[in-house]
Backbone as CSV, one residue per row, in Angstrom:
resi,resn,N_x,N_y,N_z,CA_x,CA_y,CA_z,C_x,C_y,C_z
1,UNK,7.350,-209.332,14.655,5.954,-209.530,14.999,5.102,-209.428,13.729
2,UNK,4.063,-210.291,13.287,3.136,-210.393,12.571,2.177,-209.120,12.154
3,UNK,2.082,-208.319,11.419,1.065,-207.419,11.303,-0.526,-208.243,11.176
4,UNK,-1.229,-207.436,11.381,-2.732,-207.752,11.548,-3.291,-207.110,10.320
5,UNK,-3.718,-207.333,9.736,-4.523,-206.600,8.408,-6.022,-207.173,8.539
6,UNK,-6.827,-205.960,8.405,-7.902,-205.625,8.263,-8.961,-205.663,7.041
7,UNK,-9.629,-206.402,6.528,-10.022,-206.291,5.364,-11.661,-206.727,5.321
8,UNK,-12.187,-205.039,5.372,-13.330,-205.808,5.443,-14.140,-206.174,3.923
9,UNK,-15.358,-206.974,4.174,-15.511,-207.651,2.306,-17.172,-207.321,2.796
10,UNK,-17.914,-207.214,1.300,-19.352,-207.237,1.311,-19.402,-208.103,-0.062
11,UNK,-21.068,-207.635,-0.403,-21.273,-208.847,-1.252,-20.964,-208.644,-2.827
12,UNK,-19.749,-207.646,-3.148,-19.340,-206.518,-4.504,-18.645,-207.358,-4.856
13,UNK,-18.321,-207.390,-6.426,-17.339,-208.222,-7.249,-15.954,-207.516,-6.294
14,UNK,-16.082,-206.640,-6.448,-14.983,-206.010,-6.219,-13.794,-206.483,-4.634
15,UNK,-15.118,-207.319,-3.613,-14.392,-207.654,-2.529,-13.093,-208.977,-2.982
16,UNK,-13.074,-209.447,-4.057,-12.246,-210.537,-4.607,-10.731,-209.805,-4.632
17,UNK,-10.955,-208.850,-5.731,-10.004,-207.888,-5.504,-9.139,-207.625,-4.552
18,UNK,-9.802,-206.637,-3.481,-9.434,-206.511,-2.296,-8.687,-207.678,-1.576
19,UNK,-8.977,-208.537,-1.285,-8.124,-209.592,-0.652,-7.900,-210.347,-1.463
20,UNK,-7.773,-209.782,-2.445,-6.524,-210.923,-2.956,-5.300,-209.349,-3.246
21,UNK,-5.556,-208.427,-3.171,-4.209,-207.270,-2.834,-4.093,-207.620,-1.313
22,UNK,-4.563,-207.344,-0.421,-4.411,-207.304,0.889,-3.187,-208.771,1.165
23,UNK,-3.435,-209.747,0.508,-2.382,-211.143,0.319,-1.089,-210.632,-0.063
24,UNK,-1.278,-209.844,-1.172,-0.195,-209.613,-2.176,0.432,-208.557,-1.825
25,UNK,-0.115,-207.500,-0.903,0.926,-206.493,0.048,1.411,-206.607,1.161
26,UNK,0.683,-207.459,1.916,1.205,-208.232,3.241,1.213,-209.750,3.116
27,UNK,2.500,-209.930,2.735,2.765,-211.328,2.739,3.032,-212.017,3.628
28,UNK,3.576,-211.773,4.687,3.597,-212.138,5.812,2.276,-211.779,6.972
29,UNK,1.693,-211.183,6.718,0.556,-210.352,7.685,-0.148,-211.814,8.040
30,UNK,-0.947,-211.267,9.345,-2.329,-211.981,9.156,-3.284,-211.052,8.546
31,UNK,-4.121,-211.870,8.270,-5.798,-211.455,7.165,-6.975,-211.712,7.816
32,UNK,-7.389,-210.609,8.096,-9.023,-210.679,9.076,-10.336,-210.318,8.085
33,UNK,-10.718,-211.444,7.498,-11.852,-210.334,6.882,-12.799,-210.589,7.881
34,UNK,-13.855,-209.095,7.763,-14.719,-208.404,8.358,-16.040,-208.035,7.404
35,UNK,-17.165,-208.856,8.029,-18.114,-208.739,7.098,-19.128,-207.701,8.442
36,UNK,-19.618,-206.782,8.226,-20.140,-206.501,8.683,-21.784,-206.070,8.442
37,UNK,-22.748,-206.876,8.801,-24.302,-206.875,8.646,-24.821,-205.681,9.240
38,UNK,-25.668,-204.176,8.203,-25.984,-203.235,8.659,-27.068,-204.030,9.311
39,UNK,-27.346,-203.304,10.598,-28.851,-203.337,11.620,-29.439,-202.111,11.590
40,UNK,-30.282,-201.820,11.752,-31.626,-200.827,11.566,-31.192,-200.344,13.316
41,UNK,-31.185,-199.311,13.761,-31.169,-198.684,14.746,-31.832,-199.505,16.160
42,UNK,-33.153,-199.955,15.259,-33.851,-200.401,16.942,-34.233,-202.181,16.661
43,UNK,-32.753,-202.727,15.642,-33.167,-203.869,15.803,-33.440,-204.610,17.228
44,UNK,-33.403,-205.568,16.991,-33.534,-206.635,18.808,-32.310,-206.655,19.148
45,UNK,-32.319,-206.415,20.357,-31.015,-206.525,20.908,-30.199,-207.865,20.617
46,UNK,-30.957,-208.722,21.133,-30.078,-210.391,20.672,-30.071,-210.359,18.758
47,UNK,-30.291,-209.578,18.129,-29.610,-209.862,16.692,-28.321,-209.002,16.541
48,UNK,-27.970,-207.737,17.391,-27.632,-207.587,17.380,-25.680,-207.576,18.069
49,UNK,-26.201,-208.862,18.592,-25.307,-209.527,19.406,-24.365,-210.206,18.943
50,UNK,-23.310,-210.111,19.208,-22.238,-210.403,17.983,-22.063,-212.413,18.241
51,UNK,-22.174,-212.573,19.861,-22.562,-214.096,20.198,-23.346,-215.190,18.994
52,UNK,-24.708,-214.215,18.544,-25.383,-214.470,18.283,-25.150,-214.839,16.527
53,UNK,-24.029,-214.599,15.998,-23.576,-214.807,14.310,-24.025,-216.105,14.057
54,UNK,-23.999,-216.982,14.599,-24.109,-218.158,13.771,-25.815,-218.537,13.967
55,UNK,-26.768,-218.081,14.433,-28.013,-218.151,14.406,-28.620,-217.036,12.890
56,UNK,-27.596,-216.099,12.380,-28.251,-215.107,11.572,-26.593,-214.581,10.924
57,UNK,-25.885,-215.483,9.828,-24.872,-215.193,9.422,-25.033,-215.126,8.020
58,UNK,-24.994,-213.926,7.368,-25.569,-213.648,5.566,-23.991,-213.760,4.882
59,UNK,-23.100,-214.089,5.844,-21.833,-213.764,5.896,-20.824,-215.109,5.136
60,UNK,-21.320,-215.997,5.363,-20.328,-217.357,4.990,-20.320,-217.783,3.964
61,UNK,-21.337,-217.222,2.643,-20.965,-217.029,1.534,-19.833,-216.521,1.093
62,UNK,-19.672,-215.055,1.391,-18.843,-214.195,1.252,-17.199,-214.439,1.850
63,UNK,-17.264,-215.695,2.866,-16.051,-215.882,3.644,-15.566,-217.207,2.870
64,UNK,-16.289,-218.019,2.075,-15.794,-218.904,1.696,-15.242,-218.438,0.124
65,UNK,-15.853,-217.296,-0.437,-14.825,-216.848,-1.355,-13.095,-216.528,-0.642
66,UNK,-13.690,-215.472,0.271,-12.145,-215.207,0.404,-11.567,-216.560,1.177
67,UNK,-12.109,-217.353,1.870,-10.942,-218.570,2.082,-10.667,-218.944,0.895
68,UNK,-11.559,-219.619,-0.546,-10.901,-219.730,-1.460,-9.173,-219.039,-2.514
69,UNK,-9.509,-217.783,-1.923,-8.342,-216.873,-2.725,-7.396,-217.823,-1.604
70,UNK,-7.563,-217.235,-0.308,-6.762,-218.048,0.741,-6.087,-218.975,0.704
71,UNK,-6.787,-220.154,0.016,-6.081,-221.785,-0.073,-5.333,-221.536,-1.406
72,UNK,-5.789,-220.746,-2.480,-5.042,-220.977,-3.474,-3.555,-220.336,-3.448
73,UNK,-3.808,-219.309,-2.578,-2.151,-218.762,-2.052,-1.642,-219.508,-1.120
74,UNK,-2.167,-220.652,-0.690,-1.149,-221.730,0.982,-1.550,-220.266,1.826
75,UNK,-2.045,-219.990,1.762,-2.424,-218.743,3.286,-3.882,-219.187,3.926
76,UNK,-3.795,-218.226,5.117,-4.812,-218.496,6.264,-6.179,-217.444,6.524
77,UNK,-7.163,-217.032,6.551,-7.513,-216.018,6.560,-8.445,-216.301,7.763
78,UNK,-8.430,-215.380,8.629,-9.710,-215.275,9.711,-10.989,-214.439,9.196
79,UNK,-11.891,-215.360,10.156,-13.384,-214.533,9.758,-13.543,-214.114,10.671
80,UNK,-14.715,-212.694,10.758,-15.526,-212.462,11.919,-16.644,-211.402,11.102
81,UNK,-17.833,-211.688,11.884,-18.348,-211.293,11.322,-19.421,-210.024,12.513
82,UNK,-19.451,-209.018,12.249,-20.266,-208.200,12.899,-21.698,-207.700,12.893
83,UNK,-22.572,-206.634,13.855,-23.904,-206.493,13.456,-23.671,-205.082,13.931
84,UNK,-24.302,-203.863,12.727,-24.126,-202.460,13.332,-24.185,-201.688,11.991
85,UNK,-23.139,-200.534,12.099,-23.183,-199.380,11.042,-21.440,-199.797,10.336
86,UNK,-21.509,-200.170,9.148,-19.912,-200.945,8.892,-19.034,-199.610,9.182
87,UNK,-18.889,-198.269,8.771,-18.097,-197.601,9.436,-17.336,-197.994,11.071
88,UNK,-18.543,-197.601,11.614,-18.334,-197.383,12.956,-17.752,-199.206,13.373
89,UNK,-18.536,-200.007,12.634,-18.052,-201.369,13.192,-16.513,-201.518,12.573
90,UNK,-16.197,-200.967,12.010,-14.804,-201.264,11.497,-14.219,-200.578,12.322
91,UNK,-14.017,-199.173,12.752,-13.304,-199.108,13.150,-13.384,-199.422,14.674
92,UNK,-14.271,-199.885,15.419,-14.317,-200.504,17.035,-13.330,-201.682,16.457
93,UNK,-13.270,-202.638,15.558,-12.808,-204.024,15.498,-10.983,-203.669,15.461
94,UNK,-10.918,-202.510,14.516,-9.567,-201.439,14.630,-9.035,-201.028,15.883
95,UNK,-9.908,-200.974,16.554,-9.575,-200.814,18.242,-8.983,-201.546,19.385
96,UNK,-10.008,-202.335,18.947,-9.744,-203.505,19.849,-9.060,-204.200,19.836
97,UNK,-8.875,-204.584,18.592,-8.615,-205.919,17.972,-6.933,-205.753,17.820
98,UNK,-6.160,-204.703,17.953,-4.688,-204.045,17.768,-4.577,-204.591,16.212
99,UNK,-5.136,-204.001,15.504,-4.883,-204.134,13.924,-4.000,-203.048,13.412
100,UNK,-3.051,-203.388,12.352,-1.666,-202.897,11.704,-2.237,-201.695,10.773
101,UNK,-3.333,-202.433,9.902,-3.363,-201.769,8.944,-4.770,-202.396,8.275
102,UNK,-5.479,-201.447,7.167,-6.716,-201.921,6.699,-6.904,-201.844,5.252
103,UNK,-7.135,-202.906,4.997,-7.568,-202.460,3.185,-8.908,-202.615,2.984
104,UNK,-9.572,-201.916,2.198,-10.979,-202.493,2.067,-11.445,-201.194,0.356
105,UNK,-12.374,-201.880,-0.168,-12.689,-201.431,-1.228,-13.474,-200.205,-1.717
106,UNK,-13.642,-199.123,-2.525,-14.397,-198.158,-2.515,-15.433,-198.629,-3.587
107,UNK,-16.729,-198.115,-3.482,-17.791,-198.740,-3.724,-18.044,-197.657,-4.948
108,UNK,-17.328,-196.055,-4.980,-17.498,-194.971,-6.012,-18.828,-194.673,-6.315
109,UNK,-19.424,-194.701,-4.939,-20.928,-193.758,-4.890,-20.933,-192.363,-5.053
110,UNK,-21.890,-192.006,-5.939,-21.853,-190.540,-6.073,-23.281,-189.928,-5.890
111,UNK,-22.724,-188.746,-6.452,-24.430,-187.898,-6.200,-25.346,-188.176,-5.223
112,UNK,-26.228,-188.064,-5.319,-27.081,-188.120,-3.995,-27.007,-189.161,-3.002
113,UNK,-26.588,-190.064,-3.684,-26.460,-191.698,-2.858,-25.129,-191.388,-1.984
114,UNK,-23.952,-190.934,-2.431,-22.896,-190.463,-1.553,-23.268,-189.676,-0.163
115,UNK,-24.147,-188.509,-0.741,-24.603,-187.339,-0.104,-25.682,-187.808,1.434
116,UNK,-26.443,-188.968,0.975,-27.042,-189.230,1.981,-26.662,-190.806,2.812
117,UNK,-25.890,-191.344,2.051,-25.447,-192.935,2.768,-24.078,-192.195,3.039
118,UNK,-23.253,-191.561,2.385,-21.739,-191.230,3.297,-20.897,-192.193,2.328
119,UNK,-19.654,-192.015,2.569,-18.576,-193.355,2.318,-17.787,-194.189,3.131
120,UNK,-18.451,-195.147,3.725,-17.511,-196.303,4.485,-15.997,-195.876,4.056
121,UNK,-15.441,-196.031,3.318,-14.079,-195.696,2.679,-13.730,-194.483,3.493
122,UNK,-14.366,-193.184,2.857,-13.560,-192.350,3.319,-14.119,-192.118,4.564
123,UNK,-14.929,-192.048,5.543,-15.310,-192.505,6.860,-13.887,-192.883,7.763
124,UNK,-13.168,-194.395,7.117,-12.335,-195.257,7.747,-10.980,-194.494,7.652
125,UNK,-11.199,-194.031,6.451,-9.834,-193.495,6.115,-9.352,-192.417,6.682
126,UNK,-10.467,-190.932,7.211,-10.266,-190.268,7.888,-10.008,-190.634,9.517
127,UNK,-10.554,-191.498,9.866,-10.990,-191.525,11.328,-10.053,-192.919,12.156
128,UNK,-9.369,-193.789,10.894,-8.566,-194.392,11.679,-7.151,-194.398,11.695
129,UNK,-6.200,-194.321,12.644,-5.221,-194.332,13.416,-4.028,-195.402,12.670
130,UNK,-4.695,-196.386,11.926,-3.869,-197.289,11.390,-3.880,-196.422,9.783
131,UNK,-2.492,-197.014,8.983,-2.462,-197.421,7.572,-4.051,-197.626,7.017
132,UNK,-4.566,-196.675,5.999,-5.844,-197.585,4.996,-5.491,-197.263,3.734
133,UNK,-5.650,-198.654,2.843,-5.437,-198.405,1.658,-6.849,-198.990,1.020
134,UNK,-7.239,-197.832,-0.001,-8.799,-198.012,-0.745,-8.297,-198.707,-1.916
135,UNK,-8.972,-200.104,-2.575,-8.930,-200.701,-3.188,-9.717,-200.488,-4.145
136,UNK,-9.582,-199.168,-5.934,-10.552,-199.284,-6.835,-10.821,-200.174,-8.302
């Protein structure tokens, strides 16, 4: 059976990286990248609607890099793209979605910016159930 790999990407040099390891450790896997768009607590409900991506997608920039890495390896990569808190949206998509395993990149926030935004990274890494490997 196919593993599912998880990889979510933002708009960092560094997401290139990331999936193009995520290729190169699961060679056989499938490849999901996961862009996920923070929303403000009391956005509108319909933006926050995942239906709703292709009316408000900041995302297909970022997906046509990684299809690029994609084609240049003969590989396939799925998109999806979410609206929420990227922690928490990563790992619901981890849930649901019966994913193997996740790679995704550390951003190496510190000092106060750590202290009050948190780390997506280690967030995912504590709290999910699958394989995560941090990409620095």
């Amino acid at each position: 059976m196919t593993e599912r790999i998880l990889v979510p990407i933002d708009d960092t040099p560094l997401t290139e990286k990331v999936v193009e390891y995520a290729f190169e450790r699961y060679s056989d896997g499938d490849i999901i990248a996961l862009h996920v768009v923070t929303m403000a607590e009391d956005a509108p409900l319909e933006l926050s609607d995942v239906s709703h991506r292709n009316q408000y997608d900041p995302s297909s920039k970022l997906f046509e890099r990684a299809e690029k890495i994609a084609n240049d390896q003969g590989r396939r990569i799925e998109s999806v793209t979410l609206f929420g808190s990227p922690a928490r949206s990563i790992l619901q998509y981890e849930r649901e979605e019966d994913v193997d395993a996740i790679v995704l990149g550390s951003h190496g926030r510190h000092g106060m910016e750590r202290f009050l935004l948190g780390s997506v990274a280690e967030t995912v890494t504590r709290r999910a159930p699958v394989p995560v490997t941090v990409v620095k």
